[in-house]
C-alpha positions in Angstrom: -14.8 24.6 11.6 -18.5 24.0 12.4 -21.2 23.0 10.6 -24.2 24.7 12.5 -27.2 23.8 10.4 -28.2 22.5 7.2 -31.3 22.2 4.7 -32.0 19.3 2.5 -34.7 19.9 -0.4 -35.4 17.1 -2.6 -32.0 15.3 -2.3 -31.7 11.5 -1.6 -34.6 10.5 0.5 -35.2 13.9 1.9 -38.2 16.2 0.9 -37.5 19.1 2.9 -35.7 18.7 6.4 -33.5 21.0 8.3 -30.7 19.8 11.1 -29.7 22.2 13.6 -26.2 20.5 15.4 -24.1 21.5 18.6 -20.4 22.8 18.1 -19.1 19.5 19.3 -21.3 17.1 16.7 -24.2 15.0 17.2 -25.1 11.5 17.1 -27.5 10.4 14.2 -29.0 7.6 15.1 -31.5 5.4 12.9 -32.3 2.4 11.2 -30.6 1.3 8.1 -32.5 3.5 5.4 -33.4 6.2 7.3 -31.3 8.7 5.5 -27.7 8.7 7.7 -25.9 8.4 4.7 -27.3 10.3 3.0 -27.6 13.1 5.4 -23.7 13.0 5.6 -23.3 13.0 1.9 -25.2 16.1 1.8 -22.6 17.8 4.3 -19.7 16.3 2.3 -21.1 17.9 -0.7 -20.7 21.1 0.2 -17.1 20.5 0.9 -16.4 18.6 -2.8 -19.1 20.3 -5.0 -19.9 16.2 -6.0 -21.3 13.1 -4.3 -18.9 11.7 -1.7 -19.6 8.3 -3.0 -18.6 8.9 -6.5 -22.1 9.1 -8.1 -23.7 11.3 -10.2 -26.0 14.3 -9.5 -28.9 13.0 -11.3 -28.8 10.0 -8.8 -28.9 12.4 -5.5 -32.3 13.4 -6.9 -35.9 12.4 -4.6 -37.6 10.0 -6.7 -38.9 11.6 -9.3 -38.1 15.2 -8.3 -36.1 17.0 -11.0 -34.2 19.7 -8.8 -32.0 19.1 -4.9 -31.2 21.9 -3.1 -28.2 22.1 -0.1 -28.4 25.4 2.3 -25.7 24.7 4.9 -24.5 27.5 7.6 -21.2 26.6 8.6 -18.5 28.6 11.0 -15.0 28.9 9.6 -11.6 30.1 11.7 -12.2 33.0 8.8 -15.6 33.8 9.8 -19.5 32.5 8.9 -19.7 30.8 5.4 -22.8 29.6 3.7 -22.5 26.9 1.5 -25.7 26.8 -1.6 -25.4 24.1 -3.6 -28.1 23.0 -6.5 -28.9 21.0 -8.9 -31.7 20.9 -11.8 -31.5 19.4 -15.0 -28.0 18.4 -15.4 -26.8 21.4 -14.0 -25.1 22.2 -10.6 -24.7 25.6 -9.4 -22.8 26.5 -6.0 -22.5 29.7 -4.0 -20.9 30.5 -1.3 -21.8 33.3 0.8 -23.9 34.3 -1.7 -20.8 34.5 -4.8 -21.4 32.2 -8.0 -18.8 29.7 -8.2 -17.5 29.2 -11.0 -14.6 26.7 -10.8 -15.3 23.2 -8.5 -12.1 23.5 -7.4 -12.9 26.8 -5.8 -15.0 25.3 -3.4 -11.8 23.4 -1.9 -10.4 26.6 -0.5 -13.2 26.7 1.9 -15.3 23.9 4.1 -13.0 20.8 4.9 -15.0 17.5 5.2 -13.7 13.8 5.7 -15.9 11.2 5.4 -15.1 7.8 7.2 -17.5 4.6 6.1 -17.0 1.1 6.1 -16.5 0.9 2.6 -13.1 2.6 3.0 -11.6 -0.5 2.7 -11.6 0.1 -0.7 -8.5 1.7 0.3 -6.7 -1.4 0.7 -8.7 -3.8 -1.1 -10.1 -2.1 -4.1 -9.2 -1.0 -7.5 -6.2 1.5 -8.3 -9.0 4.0 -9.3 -10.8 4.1 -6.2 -7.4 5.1 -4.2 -6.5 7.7 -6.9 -10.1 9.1 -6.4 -8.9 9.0 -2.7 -5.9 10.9 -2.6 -6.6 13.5 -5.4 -9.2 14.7 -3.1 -7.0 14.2 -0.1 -4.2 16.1 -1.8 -6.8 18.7 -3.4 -8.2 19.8 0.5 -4.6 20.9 1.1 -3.6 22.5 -1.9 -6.6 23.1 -4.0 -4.4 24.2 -7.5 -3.7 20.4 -7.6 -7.4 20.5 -9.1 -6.9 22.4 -12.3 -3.3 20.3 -12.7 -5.3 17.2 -12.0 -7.9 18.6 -14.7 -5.4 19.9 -17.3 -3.3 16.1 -17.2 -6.6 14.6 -17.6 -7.7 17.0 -20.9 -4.6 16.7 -22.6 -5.0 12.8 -22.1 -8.2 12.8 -23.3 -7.2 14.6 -26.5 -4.2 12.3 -27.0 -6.6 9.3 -26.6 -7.8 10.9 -29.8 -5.4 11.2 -31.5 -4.6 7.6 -30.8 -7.9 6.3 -32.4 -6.4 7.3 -36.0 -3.3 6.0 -37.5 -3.4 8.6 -40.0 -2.9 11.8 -37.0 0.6 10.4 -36.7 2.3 14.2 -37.7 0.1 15.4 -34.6 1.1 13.0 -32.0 4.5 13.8 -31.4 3.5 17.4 -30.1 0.9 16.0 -27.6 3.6 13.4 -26.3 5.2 17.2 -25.3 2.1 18.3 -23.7 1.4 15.1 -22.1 4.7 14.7 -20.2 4.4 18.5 -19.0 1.2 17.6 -17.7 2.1 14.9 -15.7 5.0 15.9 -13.9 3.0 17.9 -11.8 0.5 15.9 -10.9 3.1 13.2 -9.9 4.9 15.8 -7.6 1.8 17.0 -5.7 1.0 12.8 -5.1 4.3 12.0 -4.0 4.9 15.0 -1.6 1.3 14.0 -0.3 2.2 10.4 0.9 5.9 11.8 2.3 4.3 14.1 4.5 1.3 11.8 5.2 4.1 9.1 6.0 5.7 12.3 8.9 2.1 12.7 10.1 1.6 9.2 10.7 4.5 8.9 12.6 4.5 12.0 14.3 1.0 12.2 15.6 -0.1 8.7 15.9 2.9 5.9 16.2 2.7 6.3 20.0 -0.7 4.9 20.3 -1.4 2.7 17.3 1.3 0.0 16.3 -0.7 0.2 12.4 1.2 4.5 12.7 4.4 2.5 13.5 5.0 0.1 10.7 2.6 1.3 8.0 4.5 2.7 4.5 2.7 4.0 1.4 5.1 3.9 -1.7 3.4 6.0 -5.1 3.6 3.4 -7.9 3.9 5.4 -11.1 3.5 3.4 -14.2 6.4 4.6 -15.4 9.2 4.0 -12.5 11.3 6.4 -13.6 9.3 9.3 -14.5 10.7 11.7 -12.3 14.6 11.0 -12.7 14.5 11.0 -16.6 14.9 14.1 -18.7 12.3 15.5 -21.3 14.3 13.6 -24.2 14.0 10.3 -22.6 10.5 10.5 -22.3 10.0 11.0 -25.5 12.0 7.9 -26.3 10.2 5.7 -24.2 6.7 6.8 -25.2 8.3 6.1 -28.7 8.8 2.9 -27.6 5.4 2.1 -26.7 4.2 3.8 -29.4 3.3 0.8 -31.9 0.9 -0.9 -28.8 -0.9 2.6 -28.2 -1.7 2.6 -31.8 -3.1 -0.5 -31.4 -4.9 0.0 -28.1 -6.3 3.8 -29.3 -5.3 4.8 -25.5 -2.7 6.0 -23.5 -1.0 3.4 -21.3 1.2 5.3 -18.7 0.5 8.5 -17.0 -1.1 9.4 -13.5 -4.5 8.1 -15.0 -3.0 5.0 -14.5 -0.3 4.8 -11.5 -1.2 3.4 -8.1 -0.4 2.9 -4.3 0.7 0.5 -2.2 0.0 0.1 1.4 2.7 -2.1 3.8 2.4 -2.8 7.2 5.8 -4.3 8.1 6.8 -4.4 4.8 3.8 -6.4 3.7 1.2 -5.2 1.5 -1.7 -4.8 3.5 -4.2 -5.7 1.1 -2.5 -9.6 0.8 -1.6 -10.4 4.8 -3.7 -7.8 6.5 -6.6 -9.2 8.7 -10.1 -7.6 8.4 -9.5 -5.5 11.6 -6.3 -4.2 9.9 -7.3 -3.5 6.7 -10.0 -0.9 8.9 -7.8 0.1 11.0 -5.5 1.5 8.1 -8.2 3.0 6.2 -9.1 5.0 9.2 -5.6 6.1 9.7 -5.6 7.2 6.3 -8.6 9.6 6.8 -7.2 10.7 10.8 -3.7 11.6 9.4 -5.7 13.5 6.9 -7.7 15.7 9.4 -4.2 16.2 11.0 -2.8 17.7 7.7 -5.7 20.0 7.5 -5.3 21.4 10.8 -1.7 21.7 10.2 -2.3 23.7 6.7 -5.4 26.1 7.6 -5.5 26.0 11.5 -8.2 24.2 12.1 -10.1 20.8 12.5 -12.4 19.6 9.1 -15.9 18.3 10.1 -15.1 14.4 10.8 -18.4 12.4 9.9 -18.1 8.6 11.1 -20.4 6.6 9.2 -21.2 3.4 11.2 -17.8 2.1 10.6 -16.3 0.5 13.9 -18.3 -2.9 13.7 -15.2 -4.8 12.4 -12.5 -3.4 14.9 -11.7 -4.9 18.5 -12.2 -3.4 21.4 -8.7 -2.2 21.9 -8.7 -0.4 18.6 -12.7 1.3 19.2 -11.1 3.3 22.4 -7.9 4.0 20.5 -9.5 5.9 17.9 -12.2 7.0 20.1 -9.5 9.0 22.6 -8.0 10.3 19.1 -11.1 11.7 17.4 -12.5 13.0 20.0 -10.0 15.7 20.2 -10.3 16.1 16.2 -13.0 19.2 16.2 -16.9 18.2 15.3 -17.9 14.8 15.6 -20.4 13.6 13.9 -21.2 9.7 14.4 -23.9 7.3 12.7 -25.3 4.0 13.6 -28.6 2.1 13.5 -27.0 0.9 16.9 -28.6 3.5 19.9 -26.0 1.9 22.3 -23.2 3.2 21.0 -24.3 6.5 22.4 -23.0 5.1 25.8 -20.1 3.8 24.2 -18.9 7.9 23.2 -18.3 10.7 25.0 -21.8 12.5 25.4 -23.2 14.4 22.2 -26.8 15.2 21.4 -28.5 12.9 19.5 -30.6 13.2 16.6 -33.2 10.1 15.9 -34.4 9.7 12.5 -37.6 7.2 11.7 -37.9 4.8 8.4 -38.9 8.0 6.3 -36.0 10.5 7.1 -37.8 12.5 9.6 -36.9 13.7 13.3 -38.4 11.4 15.9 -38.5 11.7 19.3 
């Protein structure tokens, strides 16, 4: 897939600029604040329907503009696709090819995206929230049902959480536990058959040429170890045993909202030994076996945006992973750095100034 040109009205720092780009990427080269970021956020929008970086709409806004506007053109194995995505006063609306959407997770089925920044070390080194933010979209760009699972778990939660606040809703909480584990058993599956076949991919596609491929392992840490193995009945008993502490925290304290994942290399978790280097080096992994799986499921490449991210790795590892993405589809790369476009393979180059704008 191929993003051919896109429109920015009012969104981040841009008043109204278009990008026309070659099949194979570009280079967008400027200094810090001239709207790279921002210009890639734009074209992972319109693969998530949200900001890649986990914000809110009303933050994407220009300054004191009250409406942004996406128009991207973008050319799929299945044919052109146009990607419209707006927002005014706290509501979004997205087309594509000119059809309403009117699910989010209808908008997975289409334009593949993956983002790569430096602050996907999170991956490693952050919270268990910012990981399962990670892999539900991950899992959702291969199998986009996982959404309205994902969405279902997370409302019956919400309403359990509820029920939770009150003592006196005890008669009503026993038929929630019900709905709650039948929501959650799904959304476990769909994470755990994510990370076995990320684990094949890894080793597959990538062990020859990266040792981190090799010896990397990702276990899924469920809150609840044996979630899977136990029948309905012993569910309900252990949620009954935990019952007295919900009451008196008003929340639910297992489920997917909670669980988490572990990264090894060599057995290690990466986030305790790993050096700097490695801890990039994984993250990226994460995100190229994740282009791989893409292919592999709809037959083609997503759009690869690198965001300024190889500052921390050797020089070993920057031609590495510069042989393997350049066979991964369109390229887009970002720096402030203008040498690095002798560093890559040849792509045009795009120059923006302080403001946002084209420069020569």
């Amino acid at each position: 897939m191929k993003l051919e040109r896109i429109r920015l009205k009012q969104f981040r720092n841009y008043k109204d600029q278009t990008f026309v780009f070659a099949p194979e990427g570009t280079y967008i080269i400027g200094a810090n604040g001239s709207g790279k970021t921002n210009l890639f956020e734009a074209i992972a929008y319109c693969s998530l329907g949200k900001s890649v970086r986990y914000q809110s709409d009303e933050l994407l806004l220009n300054h004191s503009a009250r409406r942004f506007r996406i128009e991207s053109h973008f050319h799929l194995k299945s044919g052109p696709c146009i990607v419209d995505c707006s927002y005014t006063e706290r509501r979004k609306a997205i087309s594509i090819n000119q059809i309403q959407v009117k699910q989010l997770s209808q908008i997975f089925s289409y334009v593949k995206v993956v983002y790569c920044s430096p602050e996907d070390v999170y991956l490693v080194n952050g919270s268990p929230k910012k990981r399962r933010q990670y892999f539900d979209l991950a899992i959702a760009q291969l199998e986009p049902v996982y959404i309205s699972h994902l969405k279902h778990y997370l409302h019956i939660t919400e309403q359990r959480n509820a029920i939770l606040k009150d003592v006196a809703n005890a008669a009503q909480k026993k038929h929630w536990d019900e709905l709650f584990v039948q929501a959650a058993l799904p959304v476990i599956v769909y994470r755990i058959k994510y990370i076995h076949r990320l684990l094949e991919t890894l080793k597959s596609a990538y062990a020859d040429l990266l040792t981190e491929a090799e010896i990397m392992d990702i276990s899924y840490q469920p809150t609840l170890n044996s979630w899977l193995e136990d029948s309905n009945t012993r569910h309900q008993e252990l949620l009954h045993k935990i019952e007295s502490k919900e009451w008196q925290y008003q929340r639910t304290l297992i489920g997917p909202h909670l669980d988490d994942y572990h990264i090894f290399l060599n057995k290690y978790l990466v986030k305790d030994i790993g050096s700097q280097g490695q801890k990039r080096s994984v993250s990226l992994l994460l995100k190229i076996a994740q282009m791989e799986m893409v292919r592999q499921t709809v037959g083609e490449y997503p759009i690869l945006l690198l965001d300024d991210i190889f500052a921390e790795l050797d020089v070993e590892h920057i031609d590495k992973f510069r042989k393997l993405l350049g066979k991964h589809g369109q390229v887009f790369i970002a720096s402030p750095r203008p040498i690095i476009t002798s560093e890559w393979d040849s792509l045009p180059i795009i120059n923006l100034d302080t403001a946002g704008n084209l420069s020569s």
